[in-house]
C-alpha angles and dihedrals in degrees: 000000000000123000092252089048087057097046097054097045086047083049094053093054101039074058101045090053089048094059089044097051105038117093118276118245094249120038122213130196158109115275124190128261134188096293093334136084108237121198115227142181111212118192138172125358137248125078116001126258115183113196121212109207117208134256135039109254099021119096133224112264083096089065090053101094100047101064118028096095091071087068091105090057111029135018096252107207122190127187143186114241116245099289098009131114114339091336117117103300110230140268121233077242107041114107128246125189143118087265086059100044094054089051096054089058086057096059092043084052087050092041096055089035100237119170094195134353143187115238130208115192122186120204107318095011086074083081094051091052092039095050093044090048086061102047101041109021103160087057094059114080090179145341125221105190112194123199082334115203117256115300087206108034095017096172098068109220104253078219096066099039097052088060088060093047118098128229135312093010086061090051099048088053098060087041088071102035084063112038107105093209101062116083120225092267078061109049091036081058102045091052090050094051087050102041102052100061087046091064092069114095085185100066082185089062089047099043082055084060114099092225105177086052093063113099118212125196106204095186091063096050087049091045090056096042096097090038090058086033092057091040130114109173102168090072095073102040085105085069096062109095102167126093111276134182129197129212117197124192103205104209089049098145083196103051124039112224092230082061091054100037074056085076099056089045085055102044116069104211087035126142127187140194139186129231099207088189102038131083120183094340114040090155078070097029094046104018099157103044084043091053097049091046077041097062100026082062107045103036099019103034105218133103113216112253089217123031134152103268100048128258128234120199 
């Protein structure tokens, strides 16, 4: 074999060890809570973005698609809630409440050693960011809240939303309310089967989710309940000091806008704007006007004064 004929087959292996030992694209793994193991989906570098998926008891795959186009500019990190998605199911005598999901976000931020990080919490997740923010201000850079859940009745009467709901979701979700045989992990699950592809105003942005792939946990919905049902979080709005952006879906059938417009009254360096064509996920409803607010706010640090969906002070 000639020199040349060695070199390049020592240079396609040096490569090919290369590829298969460089770091993938999209990292997977299980990351410690507080007590917990917690599954995660790391992508991209630079500054560091946790997402907060809503709930509870839904897990993060739905988030996905929102933010992953920010991989170029920031290290996008997703993560199942304790007992959510593919994360450490729970123990009959695990704990579950907001303290311990916060802390649980602590010991993720430990765990990847990051000094400070932006947040974006979707729906339920608001409480988990706020709440961190609180606890552990120095450690927030920013905070993005989208469609948060009532700031003043945070848990929504099931009454009042399945009147909202269209046929036959609303239907299917009597139907097991009031089926005698299911027990209460039946009929939590069932709702909220029924409930999340209701929130969309755009039917074209529901029918792309791969529904029967989501996976719920309707313990942890029912564990948080009390929790959601004691908190009021508007009172301490005063206490977030970090830039914060809301994004309101206006056609959101389980937050009034006046609720999440609440959030932007409370916060003092607080901006909000409205998805006119969006209703609970305006980040899949809206995708490319979210991902434009998205990145003026967090790298460029400005909120357009005009957009397309409006924008309230």
């Amino acid at each position: 074999m000639t020199s040349k004929r060695l070199l390049l087959v020592f240079l396609c292996t040096a490569l090919g060890a290369f590829l298969c030992c460089s770091p993938p694209d999209v990292r997977l793994g299980m990351g410690p809570g507080d007590g917990v193991r917690l599954a995660y989906r790391m992508l991209g570098t630079g500054r560091p973005l946790v997402v907060i998926h809503d709930g509870p008891g839904y897990e993060k795959s739905i988030m996905y698609k929102g933010f992953d186009d920010l991989k170029s500019e920031m290290k996008v990190i997703y993560y199942d809630q304790r007992g959510c998605g593919a994360s450490e199911p729970l123990a009959l005598t695990t704990p579950s409440g907001i303290a311990d999901n916060v802390d649980d976000l602590e010991a993720l931020r430990r765990y990847f050693h990051f000094d400070r990080m932006s947040l974006a919490a979707h729906g339920w997740g608001a409480v988990i960011a706020l709440e961190y923010a609180r606890t552990y201000p120095a450690r927030v850079e920013a905070i993005i809240l989208i469609t948060p859940l009532s700031p003043f009745a945070p848990y929504t009467k099931l009454e009042r939303l399945i009147d909202k709901i269209p046929d036959p979701a609303r239907q299917q979700i009597v139907g097991a309310l009031n089926n005698s045989s299911f027990s209460m992990l039946d009929r939590q699950e069932t709702v909220m089967r029924a409930v999340l592809p209701a929130l969309f105003y755009k039917q074209d942005a529901a029918r792309a989710i791969k529904w029967d792939g989501l996976k719920y946990a309707p313990d942890v919905s029912l564990r948080l309940g009390p929790d959601l049902t004691s908190l009021d979080l508007f009172a301490v709005l005063a206490e977030i000091t970090q830039r914060t952006l809301v994004v309101i879906g206006r056609h959101d059938i389980s937050i009034p806008v006046r609720d999440q417009m609440a959030y932007a009254d409370g916060i003092a360096n607080a901006s909000a704007v409205v998805f006119n064509d969006s209703g609970h996920f305006p980040f899949l409803e809206e995708h490319a006007f979210f991902m434009n607010l998205v990145k003026e706010f967090l790298l460029e640090k400005t909120v357009p004064a005009l957009a397309k969906g409006g924008r309230l002070p």
